[in-house]
C-alpha positions as CSV (number, residue, x, y, z in Angstrom):
1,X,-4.1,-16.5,-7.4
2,X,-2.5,-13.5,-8.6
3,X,-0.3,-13.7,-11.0
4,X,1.8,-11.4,-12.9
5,X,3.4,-11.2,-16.6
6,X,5.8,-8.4,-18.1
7,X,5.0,-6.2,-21.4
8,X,7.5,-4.1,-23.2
9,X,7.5,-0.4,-22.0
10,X,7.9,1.7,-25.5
11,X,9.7,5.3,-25.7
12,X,9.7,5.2,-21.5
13,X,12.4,5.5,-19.0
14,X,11.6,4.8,-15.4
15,X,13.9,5.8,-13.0
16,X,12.2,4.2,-10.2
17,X,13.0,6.6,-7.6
18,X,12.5,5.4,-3.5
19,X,11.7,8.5,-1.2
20,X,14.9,9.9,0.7
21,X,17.2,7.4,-1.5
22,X,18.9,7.6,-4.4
23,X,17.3,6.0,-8.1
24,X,16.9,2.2,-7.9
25,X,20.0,1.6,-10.2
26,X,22.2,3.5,-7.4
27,X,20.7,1.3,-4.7
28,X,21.7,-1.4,-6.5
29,X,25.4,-0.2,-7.3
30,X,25.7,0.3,-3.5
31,X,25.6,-3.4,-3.0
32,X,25.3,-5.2,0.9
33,X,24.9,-1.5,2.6
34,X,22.1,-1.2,1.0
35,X,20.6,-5.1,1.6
36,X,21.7,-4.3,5.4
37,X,19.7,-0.7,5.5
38,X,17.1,-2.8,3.7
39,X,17.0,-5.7,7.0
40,X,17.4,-3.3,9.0
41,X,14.0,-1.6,8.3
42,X,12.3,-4.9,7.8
43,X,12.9,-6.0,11.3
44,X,12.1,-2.5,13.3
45,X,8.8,-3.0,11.7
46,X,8.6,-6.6,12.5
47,X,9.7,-5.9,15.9
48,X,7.0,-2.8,15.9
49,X,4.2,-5.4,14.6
50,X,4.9,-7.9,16.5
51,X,6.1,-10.5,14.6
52,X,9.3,-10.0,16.7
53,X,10.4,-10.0,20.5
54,X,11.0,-6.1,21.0
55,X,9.7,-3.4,23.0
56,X,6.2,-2.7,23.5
57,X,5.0,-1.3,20.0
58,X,2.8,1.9,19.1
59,X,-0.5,0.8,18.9
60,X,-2.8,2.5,16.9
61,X,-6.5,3.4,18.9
62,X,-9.5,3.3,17.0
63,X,-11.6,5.3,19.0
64,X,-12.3,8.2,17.1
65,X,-12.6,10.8,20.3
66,X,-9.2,9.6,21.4
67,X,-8.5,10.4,17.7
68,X,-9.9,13.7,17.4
69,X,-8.4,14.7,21.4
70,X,-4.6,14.0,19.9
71,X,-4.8,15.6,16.9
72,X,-2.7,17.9,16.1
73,X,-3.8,21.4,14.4
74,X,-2.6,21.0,10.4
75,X,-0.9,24.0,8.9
76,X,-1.9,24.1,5.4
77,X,-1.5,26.8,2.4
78,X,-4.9,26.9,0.2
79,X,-6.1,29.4,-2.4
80,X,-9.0,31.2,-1.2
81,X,-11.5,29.1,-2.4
82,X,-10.7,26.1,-0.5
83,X,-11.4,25.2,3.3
84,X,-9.9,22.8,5.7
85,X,-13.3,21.4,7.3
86,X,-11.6,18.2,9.0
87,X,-8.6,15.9,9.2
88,X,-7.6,12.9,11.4
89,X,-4.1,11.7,12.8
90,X,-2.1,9.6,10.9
91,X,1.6,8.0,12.0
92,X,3.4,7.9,8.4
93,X,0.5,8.2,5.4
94,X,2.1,7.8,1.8
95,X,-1.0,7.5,-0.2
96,X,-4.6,7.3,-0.4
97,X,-6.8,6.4,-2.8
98,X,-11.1,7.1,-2.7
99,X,-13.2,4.6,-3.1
100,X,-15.4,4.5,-6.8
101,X,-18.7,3.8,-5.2
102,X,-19.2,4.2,-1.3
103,X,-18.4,7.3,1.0
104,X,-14.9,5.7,1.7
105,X,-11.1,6.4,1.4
106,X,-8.0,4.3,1.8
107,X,-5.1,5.3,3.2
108,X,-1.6,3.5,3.5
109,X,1.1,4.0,5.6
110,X,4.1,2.9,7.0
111,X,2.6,0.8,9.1
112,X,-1.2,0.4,8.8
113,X,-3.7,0.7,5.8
114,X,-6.7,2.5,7.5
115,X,-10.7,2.7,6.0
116,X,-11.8,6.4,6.9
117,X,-15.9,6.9,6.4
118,X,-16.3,10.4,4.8
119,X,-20.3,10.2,4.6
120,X,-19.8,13.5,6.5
121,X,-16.7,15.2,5.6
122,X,-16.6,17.8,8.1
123,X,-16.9,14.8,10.7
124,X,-14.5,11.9,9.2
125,X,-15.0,8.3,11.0
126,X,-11.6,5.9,11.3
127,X,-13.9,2.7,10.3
128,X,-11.1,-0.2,9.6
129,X,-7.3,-1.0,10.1
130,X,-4.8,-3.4,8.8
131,X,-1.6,-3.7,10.7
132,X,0.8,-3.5,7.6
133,X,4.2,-2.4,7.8
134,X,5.3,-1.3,4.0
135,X,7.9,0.5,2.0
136,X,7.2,2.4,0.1
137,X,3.8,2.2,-1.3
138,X,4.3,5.9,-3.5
139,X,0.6,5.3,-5.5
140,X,-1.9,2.7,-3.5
141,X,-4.6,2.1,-5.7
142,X,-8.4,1.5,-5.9
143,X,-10.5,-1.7,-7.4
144,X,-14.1,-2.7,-7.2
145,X,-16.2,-5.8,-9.5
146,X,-19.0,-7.9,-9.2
147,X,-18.1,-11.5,-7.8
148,X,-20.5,-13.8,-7.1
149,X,-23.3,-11.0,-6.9
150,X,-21.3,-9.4,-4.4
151,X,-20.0,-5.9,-5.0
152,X,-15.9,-6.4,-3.9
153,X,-13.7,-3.8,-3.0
154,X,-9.9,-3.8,-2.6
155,X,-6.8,-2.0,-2.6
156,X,-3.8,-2.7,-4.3
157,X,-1.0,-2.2,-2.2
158,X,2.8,-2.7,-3.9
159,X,5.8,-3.8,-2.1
160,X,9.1,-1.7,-3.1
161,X,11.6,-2.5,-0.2
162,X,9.6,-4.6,3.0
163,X,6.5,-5.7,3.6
164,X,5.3,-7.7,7.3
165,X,1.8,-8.1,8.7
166,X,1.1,-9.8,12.0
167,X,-2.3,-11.3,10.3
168,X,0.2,-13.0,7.5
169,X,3.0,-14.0,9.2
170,X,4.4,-17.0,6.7
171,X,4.8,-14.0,4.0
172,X,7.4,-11.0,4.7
173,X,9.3,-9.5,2.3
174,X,12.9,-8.7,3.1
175,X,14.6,-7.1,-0.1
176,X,12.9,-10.5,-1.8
177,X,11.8,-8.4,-5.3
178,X,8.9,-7.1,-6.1
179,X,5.6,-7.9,-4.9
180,X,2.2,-7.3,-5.0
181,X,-1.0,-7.6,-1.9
182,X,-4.5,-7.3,-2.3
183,X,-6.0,-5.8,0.3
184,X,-9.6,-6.9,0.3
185,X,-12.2,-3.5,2.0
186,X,-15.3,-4.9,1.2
187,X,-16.0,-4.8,5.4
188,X,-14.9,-0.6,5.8
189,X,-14.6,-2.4,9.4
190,X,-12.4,-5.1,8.7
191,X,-9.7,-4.6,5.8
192,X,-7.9,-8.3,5.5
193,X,-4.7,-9.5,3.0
194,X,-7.0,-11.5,0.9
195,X,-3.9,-12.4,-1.5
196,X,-0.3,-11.4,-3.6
197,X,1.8,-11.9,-6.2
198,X,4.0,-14.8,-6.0
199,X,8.2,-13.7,-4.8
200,X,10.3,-14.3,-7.3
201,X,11.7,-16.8,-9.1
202,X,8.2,-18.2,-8.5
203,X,6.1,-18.7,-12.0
204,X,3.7,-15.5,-12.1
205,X,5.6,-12.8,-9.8
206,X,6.5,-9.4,-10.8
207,X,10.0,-9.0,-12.4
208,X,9.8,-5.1,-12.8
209,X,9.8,-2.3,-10.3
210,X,6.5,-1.9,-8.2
211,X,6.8,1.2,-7.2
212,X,3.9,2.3,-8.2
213,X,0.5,-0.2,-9.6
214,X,-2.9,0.9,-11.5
215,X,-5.9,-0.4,-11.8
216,X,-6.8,-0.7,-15.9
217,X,-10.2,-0.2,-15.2
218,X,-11.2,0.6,-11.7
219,X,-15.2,-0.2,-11.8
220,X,-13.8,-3.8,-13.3
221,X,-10.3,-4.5,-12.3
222,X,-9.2,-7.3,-13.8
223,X,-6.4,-5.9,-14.9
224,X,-3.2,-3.7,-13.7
225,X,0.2,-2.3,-13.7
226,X,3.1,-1.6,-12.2
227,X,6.0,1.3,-12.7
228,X,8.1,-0.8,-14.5
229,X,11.8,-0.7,-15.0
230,X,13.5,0.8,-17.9
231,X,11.6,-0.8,-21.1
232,X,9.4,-3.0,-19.8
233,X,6.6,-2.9,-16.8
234,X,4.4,-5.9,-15.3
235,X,0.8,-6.6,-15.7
236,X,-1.4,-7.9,-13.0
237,X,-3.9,-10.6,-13.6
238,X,-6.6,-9.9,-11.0
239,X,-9.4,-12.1,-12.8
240,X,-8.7,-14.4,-9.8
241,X,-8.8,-12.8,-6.7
């Protein structure tokens, strides 16, 4: 199991800023507005994934021609020395992260964390989606190590407001702290929650601000974490996966 423990954050002030919204501390001060915005998101993406009675949802399509027919043309500022060769749709992407080893990159969004296959970059290949409605995740990040003899891959996705997946339906996270997921993309083809932190007051979940997680060592992450609040920040333990 995951599990998380909290270190003293030295000379460090972390503001803890949410996209769109005022500092962490102001959220706070704002009191049940907030924790009603906070619901409020939680069950449109529900509703959007699924997990609750609601209009027929977006559905993402994996063909990449249907892909590649909708896309729209990306405006984009470069300096002369670098060319746009090829790009694919996505609804809501916050982050991405490349893989260490393998021709792969992750990206998470509002609502899905998608595989993409870059073996050809001026021909990009959707390969693997997870269903994920999350907020925010401002810095997904990459981890690979030998288990068993078997090269793993995964993504560490961090919970800052909600969190809901149709494939995990007994965990969502409605404004219930911090949190954690490992997204396990060993299969490009078939990214699954493999595990998370504990919620709190649970022994071993995050008490500090996930805003943002790190791998300590990406080629053997046994090890990360988080943002952290004020003066002190969590550490993962990833031994266990």
């Amino acid at each position: 199991m995951v599990s998380a423990c909290v270190a003293p954050l030295q000379g460090i002030m972390d503001a803890d800023p949410v996209r769109g919204f005022p500092p962490r501390t102001a959220l706070l001060a704002l009191g049940p507005p907030v924790t009603t915005f906070r619901r409020t998101v939680a069950l449109a993406c529900a509703a959007g994934l699924g997990l609750l009675p609601a209009a027929p949802a977006f559905a993402h399509d994996s063909s990449h021609a249907a892909l590649k027919a909708v896309a729209p043309p990306i405006p984009s500022v470069t300096s002369a020395n670098v060319k746009q060769l090829a790009g694919l749709p996505e609804t809501a992407a916050i982050s991405m992260e490349f893989a260490l080893t393998g021709p792969f990159a992750y990206v998470s969004s509002t609502d899905t964390i998608s595989v993409l296959d870059l073996t050809d970059p001026r021909d990009p290949q959707l390969r693997g989606i997870l269903v994920n409605a999350l907020f925010e995740n401002e810095a997904m990040t990459y981890g690979e190590r030998v288990i068993n003899g078997v090269l793993t891959r995964f993504v560490i996705a961090a919970i800052d407001l909600v969190q809901a997946a149709p494939t995990d339906p007994t965990h969502v996270n409605v404004d219930s702290g911090p949190e954690v997921v490992i997204v396990d993309v060993t299969d490009p083809d078939a990214p699954f929650i493999r595990s998370r932190t504990p919620q709190q007051p649970a022994a071993g979940a995050a008490t500090t601000s996930t805003h943002t997680v790190q791998c300590v060592d990406q080629a053997n992450c046994e090890y990360a974490y988080t943002a952290g609040t004020r003066s002190a920040f969590s550490i993962l333990d990833l031994r266990d996966l």
